[in-house]
C-alpha positions in Angstrom: -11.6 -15.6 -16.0 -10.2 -13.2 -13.4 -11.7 -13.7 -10.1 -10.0 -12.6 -7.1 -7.7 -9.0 -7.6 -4.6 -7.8 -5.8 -4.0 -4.4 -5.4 -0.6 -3.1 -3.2 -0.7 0.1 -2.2 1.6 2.7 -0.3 -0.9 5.6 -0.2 0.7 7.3 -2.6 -1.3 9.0 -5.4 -0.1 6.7 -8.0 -1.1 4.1 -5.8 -4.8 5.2 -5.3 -5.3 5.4 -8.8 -3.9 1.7 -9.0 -6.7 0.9 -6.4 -9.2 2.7 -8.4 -8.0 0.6 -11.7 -8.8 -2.2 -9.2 -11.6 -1.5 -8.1 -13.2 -0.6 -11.5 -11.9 -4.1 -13.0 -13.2 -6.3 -10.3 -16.5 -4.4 -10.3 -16.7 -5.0 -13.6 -15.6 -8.6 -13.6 -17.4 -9.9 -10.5 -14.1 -10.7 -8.6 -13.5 -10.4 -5.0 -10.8 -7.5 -4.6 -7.7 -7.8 -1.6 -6.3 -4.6 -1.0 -2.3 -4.9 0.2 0.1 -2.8 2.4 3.6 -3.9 3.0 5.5 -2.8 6.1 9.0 -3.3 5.2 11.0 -4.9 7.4 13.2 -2.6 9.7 11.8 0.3 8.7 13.8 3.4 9.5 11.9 6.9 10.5 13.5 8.5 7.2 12.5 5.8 5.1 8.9 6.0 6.9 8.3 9.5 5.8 7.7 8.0 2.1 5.9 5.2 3.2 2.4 7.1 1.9 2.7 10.8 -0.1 -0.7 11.8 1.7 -0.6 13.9 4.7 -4.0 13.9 5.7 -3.3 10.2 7.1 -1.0 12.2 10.0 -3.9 14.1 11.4 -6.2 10.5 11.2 -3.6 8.6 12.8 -2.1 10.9 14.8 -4.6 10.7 17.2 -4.5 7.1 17.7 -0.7 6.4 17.9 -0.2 9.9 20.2 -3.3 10.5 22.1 -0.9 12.4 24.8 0.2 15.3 22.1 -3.2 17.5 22.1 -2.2 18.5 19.0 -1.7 17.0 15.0 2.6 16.9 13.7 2.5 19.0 10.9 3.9 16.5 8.6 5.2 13.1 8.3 8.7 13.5 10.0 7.5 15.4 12.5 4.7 12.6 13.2 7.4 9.9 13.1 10.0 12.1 15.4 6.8 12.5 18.2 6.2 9.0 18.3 8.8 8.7 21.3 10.8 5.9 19.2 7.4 3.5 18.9 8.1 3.8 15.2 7.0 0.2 14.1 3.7 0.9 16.0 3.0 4.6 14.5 4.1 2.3 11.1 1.7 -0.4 11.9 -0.7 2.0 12.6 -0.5 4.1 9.4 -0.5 0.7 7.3 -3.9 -0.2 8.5 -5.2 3.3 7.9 -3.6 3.2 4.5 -5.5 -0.7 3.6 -8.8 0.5 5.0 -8.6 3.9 3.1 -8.0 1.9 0.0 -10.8 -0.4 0.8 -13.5 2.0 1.8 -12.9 3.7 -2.2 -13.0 0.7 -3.6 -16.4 -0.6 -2.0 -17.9 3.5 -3.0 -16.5 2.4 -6.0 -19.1 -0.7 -6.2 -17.1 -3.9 -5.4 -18.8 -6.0 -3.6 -16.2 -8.1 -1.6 -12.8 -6.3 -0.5 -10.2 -8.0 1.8 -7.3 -6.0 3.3 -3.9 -7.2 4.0 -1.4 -5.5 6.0 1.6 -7.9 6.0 5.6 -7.1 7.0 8.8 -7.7 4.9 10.4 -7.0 1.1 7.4 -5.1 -0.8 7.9 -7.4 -4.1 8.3 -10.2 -1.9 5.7 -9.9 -0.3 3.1 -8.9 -3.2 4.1 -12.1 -4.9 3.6 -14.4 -2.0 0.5 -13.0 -0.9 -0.6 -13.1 -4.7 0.4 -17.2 -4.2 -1.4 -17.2 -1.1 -4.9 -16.0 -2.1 -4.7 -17.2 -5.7 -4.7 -13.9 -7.4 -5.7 -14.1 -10.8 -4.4 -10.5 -11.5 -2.2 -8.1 -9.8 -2.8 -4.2 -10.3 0.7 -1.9 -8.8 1.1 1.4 -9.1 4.9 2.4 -10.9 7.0 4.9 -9.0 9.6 6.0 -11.9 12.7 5.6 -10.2 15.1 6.3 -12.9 18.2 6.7 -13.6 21.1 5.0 -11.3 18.8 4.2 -8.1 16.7 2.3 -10.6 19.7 0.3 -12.2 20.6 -0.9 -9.3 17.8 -2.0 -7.2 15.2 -2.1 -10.2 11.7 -1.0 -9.1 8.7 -2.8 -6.8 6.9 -3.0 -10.3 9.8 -4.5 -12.3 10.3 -7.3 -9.8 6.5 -8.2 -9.7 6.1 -8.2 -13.5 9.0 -10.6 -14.1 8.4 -13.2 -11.0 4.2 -13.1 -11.1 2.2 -16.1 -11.0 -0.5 -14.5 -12.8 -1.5 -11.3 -15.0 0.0 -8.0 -13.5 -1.0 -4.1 -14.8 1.1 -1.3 -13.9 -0.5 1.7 -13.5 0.9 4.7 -14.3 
């Protein structure tokens, strides 16, 4: 019987409808829910623009990160370019917003216990050990496509986790 759910998100639309999947499966099975965002390890302020597809999280966090502006960056590079080269703060920042979004939906959703991680290093990596860790009996990811050569060569978050999981995993797509 599943009893304690992992959910890794990014922020991304796919991803919130992998948290809702979550959510609606541990609500229905009783399970305690833990609600993951990975900061990858040297993250550069390109790479950080895709880090979550929602721009509403500059205005939120924003303020926090960059008090001193008066005014919200219009997007995510121009949030990441203002943060006078704190970028792993402004990233740290932005993953908490992004695990306690994900959290709040899934407890207006109905679960009754949510968790949120928001732990550093390889994204697969790091959803499998934390997936160890708490003793996940299931795994829910969201599948970003990545297609053609890209995905050849570096295979996707999802791929990884489905082949080296410890438990169940469903992809969402």
């Amino acid at each position: 019987m599943t009893k304690h759910i992992l959910v890794a998100t990014d922020g991304s639309d796919q991803a919130r409808e992998a948290v809702t999947m979550a959510a609606d499966l541990a609500k229905a099975l009783n399970a305690r829910l833990t609600v993951l965002h990975v900061i990858l390890h040297g993250l550069r302020a390109e790479e950080a623009t895709r880090l979550a597809d929602a721009e509403h999280l500059v205005r939120r966090v924003s303020a926090y990160t960059m008090p001193q502006l008066g005014r919200t960056p219009a997007s995510m590079n121009e949030f990441f370019q203002e943060s006078q080269g704190d970028i792993p703060q402004a990233v740290s920042v932005l993953g908490d917003h992004i695990a306690r979004d994900a959290a709040e939906n899934a407890r207006s959703l109905g679960v009754g216990t949510v968790d949120t991680r928001v732990e550093p290093g390889d994204y697969a990596e790091t959803i499998l050990a934390v997936a160890d860790e708490i003793g996940a009996d299931l795994i829910v990811i969201g599948s970003r496509g990545l297609g053609g050569l890209r995905g050849l060569l570096i295979g996707s978050v999802s791929q990884k986790v489905v082949q080296h999981a410890p438990c169940s995993v469903v992809v969402v797509r």
